[in-house]
C-alpha positions as CSV (number, residue, x, y, z in Angstrom):
1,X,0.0,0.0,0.0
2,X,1.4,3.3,-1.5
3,X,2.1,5.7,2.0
4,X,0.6,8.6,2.7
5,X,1.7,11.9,3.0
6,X,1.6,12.1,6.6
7,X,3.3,9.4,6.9
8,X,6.2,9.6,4.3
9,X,8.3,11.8,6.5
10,X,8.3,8.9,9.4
11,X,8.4,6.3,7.4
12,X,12.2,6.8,6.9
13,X,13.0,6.7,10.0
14,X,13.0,2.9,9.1
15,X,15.4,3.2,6.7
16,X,17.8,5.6,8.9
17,X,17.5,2.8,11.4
18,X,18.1,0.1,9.2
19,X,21.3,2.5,8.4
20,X,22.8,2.3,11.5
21,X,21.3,-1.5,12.7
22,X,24.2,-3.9,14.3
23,X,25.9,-0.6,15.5
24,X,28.2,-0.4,19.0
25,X,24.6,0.8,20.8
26,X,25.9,0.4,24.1
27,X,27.6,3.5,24.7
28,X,24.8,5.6,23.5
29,X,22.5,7.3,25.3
30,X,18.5,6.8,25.6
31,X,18.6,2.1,26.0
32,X,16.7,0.8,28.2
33,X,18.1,-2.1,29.9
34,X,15.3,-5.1,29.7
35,X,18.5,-7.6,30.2
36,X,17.2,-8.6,33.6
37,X,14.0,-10.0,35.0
38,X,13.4,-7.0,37.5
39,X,12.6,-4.9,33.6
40,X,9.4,-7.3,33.3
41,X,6.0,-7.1,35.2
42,X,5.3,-10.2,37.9
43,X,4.7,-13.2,38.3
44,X,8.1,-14.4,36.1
45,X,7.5,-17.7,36.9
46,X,9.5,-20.5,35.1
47,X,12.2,-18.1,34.6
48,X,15.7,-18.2,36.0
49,X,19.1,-15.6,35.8
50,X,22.1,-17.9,34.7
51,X,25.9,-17.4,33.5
52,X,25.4,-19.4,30.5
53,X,23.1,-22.1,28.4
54,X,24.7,-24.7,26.1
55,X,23.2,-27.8,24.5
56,X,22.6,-30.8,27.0
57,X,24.7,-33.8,24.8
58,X,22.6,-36.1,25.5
59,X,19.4,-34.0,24.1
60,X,20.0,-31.3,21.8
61,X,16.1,-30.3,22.2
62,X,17.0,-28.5,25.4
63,X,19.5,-26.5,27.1
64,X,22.2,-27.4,30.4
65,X,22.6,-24.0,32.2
66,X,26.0,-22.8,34.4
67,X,25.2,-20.8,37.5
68,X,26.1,-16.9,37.4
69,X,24.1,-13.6,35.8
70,X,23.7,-11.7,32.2
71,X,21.3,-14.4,31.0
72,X,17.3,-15.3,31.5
73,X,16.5,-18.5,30.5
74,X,12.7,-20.3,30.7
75,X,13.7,-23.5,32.1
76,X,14.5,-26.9,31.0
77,X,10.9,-28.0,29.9
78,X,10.4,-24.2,27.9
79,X,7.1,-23.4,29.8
80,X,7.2,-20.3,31.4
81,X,5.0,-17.5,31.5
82,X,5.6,-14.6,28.8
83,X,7.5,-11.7,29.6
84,X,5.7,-8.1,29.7
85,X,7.8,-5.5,30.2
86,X,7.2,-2.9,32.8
87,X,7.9,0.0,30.8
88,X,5.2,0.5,27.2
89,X,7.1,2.2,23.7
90,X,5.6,3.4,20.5
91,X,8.3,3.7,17.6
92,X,11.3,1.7,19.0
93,X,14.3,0.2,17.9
94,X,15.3,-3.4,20.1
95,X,18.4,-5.2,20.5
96,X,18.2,-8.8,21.0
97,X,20.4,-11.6,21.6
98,X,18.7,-15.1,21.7
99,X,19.5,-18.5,21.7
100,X,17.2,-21.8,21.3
101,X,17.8,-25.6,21.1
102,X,16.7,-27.5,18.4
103,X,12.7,-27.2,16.7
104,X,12.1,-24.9,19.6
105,X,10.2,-21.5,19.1
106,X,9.8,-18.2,20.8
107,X,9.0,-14.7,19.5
108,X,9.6,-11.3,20.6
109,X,6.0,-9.3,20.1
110,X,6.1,-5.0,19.8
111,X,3.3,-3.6,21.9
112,X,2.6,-7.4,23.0
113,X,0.7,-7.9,19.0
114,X,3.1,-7.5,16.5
115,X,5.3,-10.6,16.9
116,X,8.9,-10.9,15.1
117,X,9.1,-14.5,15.2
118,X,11.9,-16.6,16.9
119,X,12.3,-20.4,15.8
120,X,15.2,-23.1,15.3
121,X,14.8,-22.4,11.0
122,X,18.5,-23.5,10.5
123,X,18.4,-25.9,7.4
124,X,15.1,-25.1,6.8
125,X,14.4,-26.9,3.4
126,X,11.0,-25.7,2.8
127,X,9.9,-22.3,1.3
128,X,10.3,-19.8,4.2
129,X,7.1,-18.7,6.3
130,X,6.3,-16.2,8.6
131,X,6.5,-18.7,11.0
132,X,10.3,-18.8,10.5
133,X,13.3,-17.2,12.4
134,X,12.9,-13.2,11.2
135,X,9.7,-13.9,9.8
136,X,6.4,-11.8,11.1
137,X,3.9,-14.1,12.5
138,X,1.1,-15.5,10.7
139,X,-2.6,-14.2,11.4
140,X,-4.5,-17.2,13.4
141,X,-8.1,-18.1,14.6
142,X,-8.1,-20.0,18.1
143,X,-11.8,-21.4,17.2
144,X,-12.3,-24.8,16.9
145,X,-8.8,-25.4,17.0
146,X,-6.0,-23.0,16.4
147,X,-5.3,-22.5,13.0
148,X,-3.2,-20.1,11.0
149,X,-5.8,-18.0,8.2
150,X,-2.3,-16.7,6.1
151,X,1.4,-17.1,6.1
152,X,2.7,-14.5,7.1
153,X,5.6,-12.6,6.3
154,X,8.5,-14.5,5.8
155,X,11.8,-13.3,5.9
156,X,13.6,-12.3,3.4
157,X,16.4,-15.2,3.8
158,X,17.3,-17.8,6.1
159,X,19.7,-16.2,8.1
160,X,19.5,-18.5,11.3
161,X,22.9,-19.9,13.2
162,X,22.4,-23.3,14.4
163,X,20.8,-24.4,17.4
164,X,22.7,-23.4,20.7
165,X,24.6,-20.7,19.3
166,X,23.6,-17.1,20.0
167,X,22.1,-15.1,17.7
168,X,21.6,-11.4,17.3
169,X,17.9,-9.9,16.5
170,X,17.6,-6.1,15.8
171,X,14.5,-5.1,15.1
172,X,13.1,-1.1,14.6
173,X,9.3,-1.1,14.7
174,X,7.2,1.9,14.0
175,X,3.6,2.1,15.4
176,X,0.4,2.5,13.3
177,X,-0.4,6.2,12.8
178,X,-4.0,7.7,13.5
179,X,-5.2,11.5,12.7
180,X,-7.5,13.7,15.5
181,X,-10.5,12.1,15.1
182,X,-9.4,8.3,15.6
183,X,-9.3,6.7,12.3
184,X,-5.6,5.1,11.0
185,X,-3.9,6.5,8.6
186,X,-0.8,4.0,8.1
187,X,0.0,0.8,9.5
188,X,2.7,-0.6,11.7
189,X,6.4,-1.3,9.6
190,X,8.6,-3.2,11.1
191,X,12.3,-3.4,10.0
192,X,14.6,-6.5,10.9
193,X,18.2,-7.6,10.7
194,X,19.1,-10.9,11.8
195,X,22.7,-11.9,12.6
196,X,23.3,-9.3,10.0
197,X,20.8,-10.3,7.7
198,X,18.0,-8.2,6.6
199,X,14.6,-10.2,7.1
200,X,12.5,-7.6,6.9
201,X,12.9,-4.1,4.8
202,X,10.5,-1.9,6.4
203,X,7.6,-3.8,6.1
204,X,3.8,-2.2,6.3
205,X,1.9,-4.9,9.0
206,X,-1.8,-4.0,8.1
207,X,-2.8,-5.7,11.4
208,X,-1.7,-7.2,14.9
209,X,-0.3,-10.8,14.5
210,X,-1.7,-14.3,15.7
211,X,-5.1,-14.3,17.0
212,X,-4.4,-10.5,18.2
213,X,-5.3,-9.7,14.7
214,X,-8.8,-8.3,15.3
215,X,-7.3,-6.2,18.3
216,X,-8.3,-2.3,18.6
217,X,-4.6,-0.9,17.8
218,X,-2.8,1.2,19.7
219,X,0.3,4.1,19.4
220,X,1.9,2.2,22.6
221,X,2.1,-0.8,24.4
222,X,4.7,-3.3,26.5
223,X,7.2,-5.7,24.9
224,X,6.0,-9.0,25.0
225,X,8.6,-12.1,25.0
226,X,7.2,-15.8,24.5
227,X,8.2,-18.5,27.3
228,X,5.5,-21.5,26.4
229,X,6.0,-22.8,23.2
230,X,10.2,-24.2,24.2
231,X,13.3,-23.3,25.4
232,X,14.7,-19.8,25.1
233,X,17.5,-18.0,26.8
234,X,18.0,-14.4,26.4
235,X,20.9,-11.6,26.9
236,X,21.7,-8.3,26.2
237,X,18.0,-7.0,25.7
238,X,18.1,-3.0,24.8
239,X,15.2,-0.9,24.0
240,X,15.6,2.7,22.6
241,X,12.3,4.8,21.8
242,X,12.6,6.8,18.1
243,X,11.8,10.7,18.0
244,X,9.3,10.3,15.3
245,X,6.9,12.7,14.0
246,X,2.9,11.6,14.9
């Protein structure tokens, strides 16, 4: 869909983003640290702070963890509760570093809707889906039985690392735009770059993901990160809000 003229002048705020994506963000000013589980609203139950997570050799589905800090990890069997963050953003830009066993699946989800999906896609052999690593998840009805109604958005390559290694997630996502009286006037984009890999290139998302899809939208909201669907371990998580124009 061809952008408006309101929107055109924040819309390349993507592409400045997308610009600078993989950058040495830590000494610069504005991050928000969401590295450690005090950032996220209670309960976090099913969620640990370890030194480290590596492969269990006897099972590659699932992770050994070593005692210490810098890493949150959603326990052996994957079933925690999802992470909500404390603080709420509109147009961000979010540094992630991730790291998941083999077939297992998490995602990290703007204003707890949008959801940038996180899977073990290394090898992948099939044509990609949205329900790949970088892609933007699939619409879904939950009635009779869950079902996806589309594919997606599926990244742009398959730029996955293999199971057990870390892998870096940097994601700038704009919020839908709406004029005085209420009504939207451009959608969502979300721009991704995975372990140096553009995924996504400032992609318009018409809608919320996943059965949020029929969700009133929003200019703001909490970062969401899934803990039910297998193991996940996490480090290094910065937020950043953009200085865009409404």
């Amino acid at each position: 869909m061809r952008p408006s003229a309101r929107a055109a002048g924040w819309l390349a705020v993507a592409v400045f983003s997308l610009a600078f994506a993989g950058r040495a963000w830590a000494d610069e000013p504005g991050w928000v640290d969401l590295s450690g589980l005090d950032a996220w609203k209670s309960p976090v139950e099913g969620w640990s702070t370890v030194g480290s997570v590596a492969l269990d050799p006897k099972n590659p589905r699932v992770f050994v963890a070593e005692a210490g800090s810098g890493v949150i990890y959603n326990g052996e069997k994957g079933r925690a509760r999802n992470l909500v963050s404390k603080e709420t953003f509109g147009d961000v830009e979010m540094h992630i570093e991730f790291n998941v066993p083999k077939g297992s699946n998490s995602g990290v989800k703007f204003q707890a809707v949008y959801e940038v999906q996180i899977f073990d896609s290394f090898g992948a052999k099939k044509a990609l889906k949205g329900s790949d690593n970088g892609g933007v998840y699939p619409r879904s009805e939950e009635k009779p039985k869950y079902h996806h109604i589309d594919d997606g958005h599926a990244p742009l390559l398959n730029a996955s690392k293999p199971p057990g290694e870390w892998q870096v997630l940097d994601v700038t996502f704009l919020a839908p735009r709406f004029d005085a009286s209420g009504k939207k006037v451009a959608s969502a984009r979300i721009t991704a770059i995975l372990n140096g890999k553009t995924v996504q290139d400032n992609l318009e998302v018409e809608t919320p993901t996943g059965a949020a899809w029929k969700n009133k939208e929003k200019t703001t909201g909490p970062i969401l990160l899934q803990a039910d669907h297998g193991p996940v371990a996490f480090r290094n998580l910065k937020a950043r809000r953009l200085q865009t124009k409404p």
